[in-house]
C-alpha positions as CSV (number, residue, x, y, z in Angstrom):
1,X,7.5,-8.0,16.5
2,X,4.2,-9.2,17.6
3,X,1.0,-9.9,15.5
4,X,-0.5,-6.9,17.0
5,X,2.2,-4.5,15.8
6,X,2.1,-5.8,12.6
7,X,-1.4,-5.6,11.8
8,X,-1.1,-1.9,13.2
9,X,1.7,-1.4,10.6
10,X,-0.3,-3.1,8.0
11,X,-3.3,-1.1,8.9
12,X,-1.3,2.2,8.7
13,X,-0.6,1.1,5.0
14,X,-3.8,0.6,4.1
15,X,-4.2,4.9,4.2
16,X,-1.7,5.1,1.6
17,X,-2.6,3.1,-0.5
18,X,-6.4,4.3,-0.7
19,X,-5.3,7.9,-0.8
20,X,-2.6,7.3,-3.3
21,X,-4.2,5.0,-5.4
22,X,-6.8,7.5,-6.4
23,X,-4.0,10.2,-7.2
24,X,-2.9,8.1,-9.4
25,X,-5.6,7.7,-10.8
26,X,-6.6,11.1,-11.1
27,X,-2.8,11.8,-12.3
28,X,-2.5,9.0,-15.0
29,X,-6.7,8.1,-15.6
30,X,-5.2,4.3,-15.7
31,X,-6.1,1.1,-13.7
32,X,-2.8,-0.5,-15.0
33,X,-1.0,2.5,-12.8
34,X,-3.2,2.0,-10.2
35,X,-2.5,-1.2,-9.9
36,X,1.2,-1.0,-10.2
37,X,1.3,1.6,-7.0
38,X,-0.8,-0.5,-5.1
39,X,1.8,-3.9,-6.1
40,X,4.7,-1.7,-4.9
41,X,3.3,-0.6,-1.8
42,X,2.2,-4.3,-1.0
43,X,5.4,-5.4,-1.5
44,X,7.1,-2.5,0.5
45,X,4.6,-3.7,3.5
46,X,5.4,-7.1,3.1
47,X,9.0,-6.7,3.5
48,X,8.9,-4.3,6.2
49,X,6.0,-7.0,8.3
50,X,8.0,-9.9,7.7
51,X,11.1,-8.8,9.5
């Protein structure tokens, strides 16, 4: 995969986790759960980049 591929992938994680960090929030009214969602999706985007 090239760089520009992954910072397209990247990027198209970024909507996610804007969006569904403030569901969460709205949902649960906690920063701790937001920042839980937002650790898991970084770490679901990592893994899928650095293949």
């Amino acid at each position: 995969m090239d760089a520009a591929r992954k910072i397209g992938i990247l990027v198209f994680c970024m909507v996610p986790a804007i969006i569904g960090g403030g569901f969460v929030y709205h949902f649960s009214h906690s920063y701790a759960a937001v920042a839980i969602y937002e650790i898991l999706l970084a770490s679901f985007a990592g893994a899928f980049v650095s293949r």
